[in-house]
C-alpha positions in Angstrom: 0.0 0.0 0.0 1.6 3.5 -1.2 1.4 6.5 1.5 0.3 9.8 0.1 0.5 12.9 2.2 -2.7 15.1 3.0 -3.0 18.3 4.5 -6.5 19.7 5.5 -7.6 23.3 6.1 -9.9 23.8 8.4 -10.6 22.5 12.1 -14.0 22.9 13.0 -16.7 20.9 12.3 -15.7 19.6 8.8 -12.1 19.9 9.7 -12.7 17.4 12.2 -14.7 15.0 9.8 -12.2 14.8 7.1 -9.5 14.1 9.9 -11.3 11.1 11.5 -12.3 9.9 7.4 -8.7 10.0 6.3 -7.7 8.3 9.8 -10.6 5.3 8.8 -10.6 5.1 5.1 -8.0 3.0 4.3 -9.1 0.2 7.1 -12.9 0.6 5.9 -12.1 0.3 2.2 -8.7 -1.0 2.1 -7.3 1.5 0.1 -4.7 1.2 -2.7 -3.2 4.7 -1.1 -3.0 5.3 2.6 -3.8 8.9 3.5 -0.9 10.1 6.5 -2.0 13.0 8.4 0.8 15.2 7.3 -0.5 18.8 8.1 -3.3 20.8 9.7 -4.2 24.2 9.0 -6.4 26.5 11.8 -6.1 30.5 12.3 -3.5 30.1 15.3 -0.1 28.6 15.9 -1.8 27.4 18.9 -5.0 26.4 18.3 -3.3 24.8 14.9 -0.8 22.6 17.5 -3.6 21.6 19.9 -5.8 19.8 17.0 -2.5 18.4 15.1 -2.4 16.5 18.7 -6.1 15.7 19.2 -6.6 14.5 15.5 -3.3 13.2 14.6 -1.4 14.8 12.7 2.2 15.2 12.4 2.5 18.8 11.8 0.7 22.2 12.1 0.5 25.9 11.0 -1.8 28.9 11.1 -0.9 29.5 7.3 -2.3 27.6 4.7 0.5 28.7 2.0 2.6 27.1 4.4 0.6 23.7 4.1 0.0 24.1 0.5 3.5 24.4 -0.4 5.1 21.5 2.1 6.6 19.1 -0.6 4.9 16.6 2.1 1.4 17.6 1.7 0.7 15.7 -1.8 -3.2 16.4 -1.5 -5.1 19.3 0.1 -8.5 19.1 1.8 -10.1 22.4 1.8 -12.7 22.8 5.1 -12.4 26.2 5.5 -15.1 29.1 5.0 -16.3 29.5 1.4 -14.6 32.9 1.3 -11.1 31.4 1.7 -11.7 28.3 -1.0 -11.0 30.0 -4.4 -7.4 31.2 -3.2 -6.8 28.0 -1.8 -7.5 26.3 -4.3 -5.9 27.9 -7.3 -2.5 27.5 -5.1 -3.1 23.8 -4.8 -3.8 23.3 -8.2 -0.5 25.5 -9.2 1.5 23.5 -7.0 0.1 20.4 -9.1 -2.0 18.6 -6.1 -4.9 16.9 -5.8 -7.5 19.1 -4.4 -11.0 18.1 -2.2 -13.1 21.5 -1.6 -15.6 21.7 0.4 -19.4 23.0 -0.7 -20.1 24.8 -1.8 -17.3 25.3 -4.1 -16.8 29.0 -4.7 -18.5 32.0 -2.9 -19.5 33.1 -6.2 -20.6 31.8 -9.5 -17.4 33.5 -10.5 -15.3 31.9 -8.0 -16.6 28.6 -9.1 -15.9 29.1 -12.8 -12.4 30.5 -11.9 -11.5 27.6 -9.9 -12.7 25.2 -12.2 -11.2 25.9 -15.5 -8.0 26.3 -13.4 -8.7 22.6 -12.2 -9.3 21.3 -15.9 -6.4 23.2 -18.0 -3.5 21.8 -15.4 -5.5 18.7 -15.0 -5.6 18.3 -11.6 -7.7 15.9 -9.4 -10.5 18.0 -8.1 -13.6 16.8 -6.4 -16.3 18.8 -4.0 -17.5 17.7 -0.9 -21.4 16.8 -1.3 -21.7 14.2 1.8 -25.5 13.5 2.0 -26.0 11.9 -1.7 -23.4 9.2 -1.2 -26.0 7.0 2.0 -26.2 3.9 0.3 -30.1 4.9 0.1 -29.6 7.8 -2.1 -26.9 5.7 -4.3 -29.9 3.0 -4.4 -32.5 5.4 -5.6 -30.0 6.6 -8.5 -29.5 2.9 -9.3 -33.6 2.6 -9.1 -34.0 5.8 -11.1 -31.4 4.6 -13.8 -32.2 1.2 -14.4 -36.1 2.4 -15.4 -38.3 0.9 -12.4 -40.2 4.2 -11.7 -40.5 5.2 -15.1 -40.0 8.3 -17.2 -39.7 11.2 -14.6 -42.1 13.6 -14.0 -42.0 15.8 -10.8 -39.4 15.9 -8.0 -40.4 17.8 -4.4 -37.3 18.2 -2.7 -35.9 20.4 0.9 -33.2 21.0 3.1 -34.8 22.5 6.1 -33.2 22.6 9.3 -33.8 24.9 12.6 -30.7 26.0 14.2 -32.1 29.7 13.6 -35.7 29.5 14.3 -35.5 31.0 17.3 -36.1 35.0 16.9 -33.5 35.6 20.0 -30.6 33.1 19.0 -27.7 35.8 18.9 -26.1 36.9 15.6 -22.9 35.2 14.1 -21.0 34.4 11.3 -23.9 32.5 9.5 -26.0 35.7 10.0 -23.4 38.1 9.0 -21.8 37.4 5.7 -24.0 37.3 2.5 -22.9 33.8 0.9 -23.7 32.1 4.4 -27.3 32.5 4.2 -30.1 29.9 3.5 -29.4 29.8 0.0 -26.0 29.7 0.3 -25.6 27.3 2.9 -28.4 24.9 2.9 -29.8 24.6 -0.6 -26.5 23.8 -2.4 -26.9 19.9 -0.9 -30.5 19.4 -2.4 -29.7 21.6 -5.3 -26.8 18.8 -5.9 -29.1 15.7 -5.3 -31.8 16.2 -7.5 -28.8 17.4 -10.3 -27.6 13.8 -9.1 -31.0 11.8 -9.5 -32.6 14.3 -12.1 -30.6 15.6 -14.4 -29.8 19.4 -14.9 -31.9 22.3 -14.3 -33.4 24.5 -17.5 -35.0 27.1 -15.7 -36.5 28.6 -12.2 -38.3 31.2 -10.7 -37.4 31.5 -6.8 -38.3 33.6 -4.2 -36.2 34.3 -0.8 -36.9 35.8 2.3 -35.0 36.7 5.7 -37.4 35.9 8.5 -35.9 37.6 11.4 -34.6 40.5 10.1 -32.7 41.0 13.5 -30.4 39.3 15.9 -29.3 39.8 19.5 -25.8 41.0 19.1 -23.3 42.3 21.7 -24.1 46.2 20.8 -28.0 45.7 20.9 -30.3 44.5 17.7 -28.2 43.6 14.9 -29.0 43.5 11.3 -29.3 39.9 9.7 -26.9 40.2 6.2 -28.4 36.9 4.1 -31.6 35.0 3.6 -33.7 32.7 6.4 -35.8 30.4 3.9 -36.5 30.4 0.2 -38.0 28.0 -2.4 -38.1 27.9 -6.3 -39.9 26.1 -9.1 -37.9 24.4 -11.7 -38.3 22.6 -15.3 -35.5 20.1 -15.6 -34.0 19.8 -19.2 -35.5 16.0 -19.6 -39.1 17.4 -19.1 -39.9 16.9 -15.5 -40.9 19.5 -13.1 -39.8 20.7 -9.4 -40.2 22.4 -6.4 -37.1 22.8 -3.7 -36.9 24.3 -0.5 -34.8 25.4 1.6 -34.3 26.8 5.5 -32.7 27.2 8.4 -35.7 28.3 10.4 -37.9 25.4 9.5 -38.8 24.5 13.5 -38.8 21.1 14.4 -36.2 19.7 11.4 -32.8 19.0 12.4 -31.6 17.7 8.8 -34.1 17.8 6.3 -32.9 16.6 3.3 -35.5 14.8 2.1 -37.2 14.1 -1.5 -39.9 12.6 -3.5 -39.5 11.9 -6.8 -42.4 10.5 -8.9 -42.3 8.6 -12.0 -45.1 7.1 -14.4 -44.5 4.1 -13.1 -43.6 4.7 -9.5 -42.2 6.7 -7.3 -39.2 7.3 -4.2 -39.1 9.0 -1.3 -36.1 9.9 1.2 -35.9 11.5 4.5 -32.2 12.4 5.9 -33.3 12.5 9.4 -34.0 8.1 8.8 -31.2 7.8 6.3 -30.8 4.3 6.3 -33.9 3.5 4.6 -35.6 4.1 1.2 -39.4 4.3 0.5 -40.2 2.6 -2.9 -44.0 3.2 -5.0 -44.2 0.8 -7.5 -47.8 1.7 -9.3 -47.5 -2.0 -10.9 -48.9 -3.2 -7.4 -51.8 -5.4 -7.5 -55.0 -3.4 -6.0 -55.3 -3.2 -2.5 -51.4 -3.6 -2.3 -50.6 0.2 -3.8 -48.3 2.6 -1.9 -44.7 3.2 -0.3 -42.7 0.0 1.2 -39.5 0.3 3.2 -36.4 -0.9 2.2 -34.1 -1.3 4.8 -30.7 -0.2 3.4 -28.0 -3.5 3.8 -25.1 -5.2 2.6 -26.6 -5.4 -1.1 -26.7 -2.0 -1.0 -23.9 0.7 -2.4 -20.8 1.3 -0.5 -22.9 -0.4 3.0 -21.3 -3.8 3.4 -17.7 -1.8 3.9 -19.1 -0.6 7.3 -21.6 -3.0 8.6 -22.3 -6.6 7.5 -26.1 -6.2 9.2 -29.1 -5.1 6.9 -31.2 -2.4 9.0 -27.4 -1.7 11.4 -27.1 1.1 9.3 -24.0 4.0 8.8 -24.0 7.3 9.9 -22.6 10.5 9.1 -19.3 10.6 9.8 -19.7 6.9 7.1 -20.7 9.7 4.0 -17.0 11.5 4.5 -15.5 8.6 4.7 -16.6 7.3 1.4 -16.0 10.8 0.1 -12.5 10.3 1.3 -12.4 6.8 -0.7 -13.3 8.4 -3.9 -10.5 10.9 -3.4 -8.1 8.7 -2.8 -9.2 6.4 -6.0 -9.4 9.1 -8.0 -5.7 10.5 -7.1 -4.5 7.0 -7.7 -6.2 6.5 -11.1 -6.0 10.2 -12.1 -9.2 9.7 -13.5 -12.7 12.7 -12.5 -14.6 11.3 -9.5 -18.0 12.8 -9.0 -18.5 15.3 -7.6 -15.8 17.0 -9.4 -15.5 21.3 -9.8 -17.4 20.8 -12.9 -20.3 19.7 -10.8 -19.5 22.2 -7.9 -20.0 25.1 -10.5 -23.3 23.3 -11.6 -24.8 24.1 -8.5 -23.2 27.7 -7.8 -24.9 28.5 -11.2 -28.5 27.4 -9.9 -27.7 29.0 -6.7 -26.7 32.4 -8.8 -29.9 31.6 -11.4 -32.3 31.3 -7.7 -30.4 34.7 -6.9 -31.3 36.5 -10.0 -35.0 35.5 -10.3 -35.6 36.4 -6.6 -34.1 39.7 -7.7 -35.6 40.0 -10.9 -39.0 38.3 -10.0 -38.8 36.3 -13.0 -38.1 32.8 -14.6 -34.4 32.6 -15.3 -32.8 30.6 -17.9 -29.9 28.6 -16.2 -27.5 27.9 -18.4 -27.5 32.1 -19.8 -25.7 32.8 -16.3 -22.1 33.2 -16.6 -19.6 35.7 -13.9 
């Protein structure tokens, strides 16, 4: 088994889960390449040193040039805010090494296009981190959707709600302050890239988005909320079918609603994040009396599941999706052939984002493939 060198930027939340996937991945999957814990990145010498020690790694800076340009750090995993990705990025893929960028890809459709035809003309491995599609339910239902059982597509209904900021006197911080961090940018990015994964792409939209609490608690007094609560859009996919998304992040009651139904002429599929180890399956060929959903219990058979669990119903978990995002990156450094999600796909969904943007603006349909930066 070769050793390949990874640094990661970031060590919050998503700093922390590519840490523990990169420590797991090789004994999960058995990897061709084992990922070594070269280099962490955080905003302080300190703080950097502290989670080198807690996660494992060997060495630490408050830098990211630094980490970028360590002829040990062969591949970079990019868990930092959004703001920071594009100039990450573009260093990486000058220094010729594989890159892994967190979602959403740029903080602007610009960003995004920048970073990808960077990506493409030196040929670097590039990938984006889109963890929810990659359950072994939402792998089956592209498998169900692909191989015909529900039919020719005809409607989709998809969210990511969530309430972390339903409550009016939760005090103001970063995710309330800077423009890209708001609902749209934040939240509907995941659902915007599963139904691009079990759909197809988006023609056109018409969205509208709104900012619930228009202030915050902050430490002066009422402070002004920058970005957007909640918003939702209707869309014509380019095979015909229609859609409605929505997303939010005052949606009381849901603590990960990504969740979909998609409806075919000859069936349908429905998923729910917050029970993501099964999938609900319509099939309309049912003899009478026996019509509706049955629940299928995601197990060995299943994509990517029997590496974790040899139970049916045992089920993974979250920190399982990063993990087999960290096995794609790995395969696809060691094949140096695109994994999905690569940039390519990132940019997809920064351009519906920038298209749901536009037509809230404009209060208009918006064609999505017209928007370029």
């Amino acid at each position: 088994m070769k050793s390949i060198g990874v640094g990661v930027i970031g060590t919050g939340y998503m700093g922390k889960a590519h840490s523990v996937a990169l420590k797991a991945v090789g004994t999960v999957f058995e990897t061709a390449l084992k990922p070594v814990c070269e280099m962490i990145c955080a905003t302080s010498e300190a703080g950097a040193a502290e989670k080198a020690a807690a996660y494992g790694f060997k060495r630490s800076t408050a830098d990211w040039r630094v980490l970028v340009a360590d002829p040990a750090v062969e591949a970079v995993i990019i868990a930092s805010p959004q703001r920071t990705h594009r100039d990450i990025a573009l260093a990486a893929i000058a220094a010729d090494k594989p890159v892994f960028c967190e979602k959403p890809l740029g903080e602007t459709l610009q960003d995004s296009e920048v970073m990808t035809a960077a990506a493409e003309a030196a040929g670097v491995v590039n990938m984006v981190g889109f963890n929810y599609i990659r359950t072994p339910a939402s792998q089956l239902a592209r498998q169900i959707i692909e191989a015909g059982e529900i039919g020719r597509l005809v409607h989709v209904r998809a969210e990511h709600t969530e309430d972390f900021l339903a409550d009016p006197e939760t005090p103001a911080n970063w995710r309330t302050r800077e423009a890209s961090s708001g609902a749209l940018g934040d939240l509907s990015p995941h659902i915007i890239n599963a139904v691009l994964r079990l759909i197809g792409p988006i023609e056109s939209l018409v969205a509208d988005i709104q900012t619930v609490h228009e202030t915050r608690p902050g430490p002066d007094g009422p402070e002004k909320v920058e970005n957007d609560d909640q918003g939702h859009f209707l869309c014509r996919f380019a095979n015909g079918a229609m859609g409605s998304l929505t997303f939010s992040r005052v949606a009381s009651g849901r603590k990960m609603g990504y969740a979909y139904e998609i409806y075919g002429t000859k069936g349908a599929l429905r998923f729910d994040q917050e029970d993501q180890n099964a999938l609900w399956l319509c099939d309309s060929d049912a003899a009478p009396g026996r019509e509706g959903y049955r629940k299928i219990l995601t197990g060995p058979e299943h994509p990517d599941y029997q590496a974790f669990c040899l139970g049916p119903g045992h089920g993974t978990g979250y920190n399982d999706q990063i993990i087999i995002e960290a096995r794609d990156f790995l395969k696809a450094i060691e094949t140096g052939r695109p994994r999905w999600p690569t940039f390519r796909d990132g940019c997809d969904v920064n351009r519906v984002v920038a298209a749901v943007a536009r037509s809230n603006q404009t209060r208009n349909w918006v064609t999505v493939g017209d928007l370029h930066a």
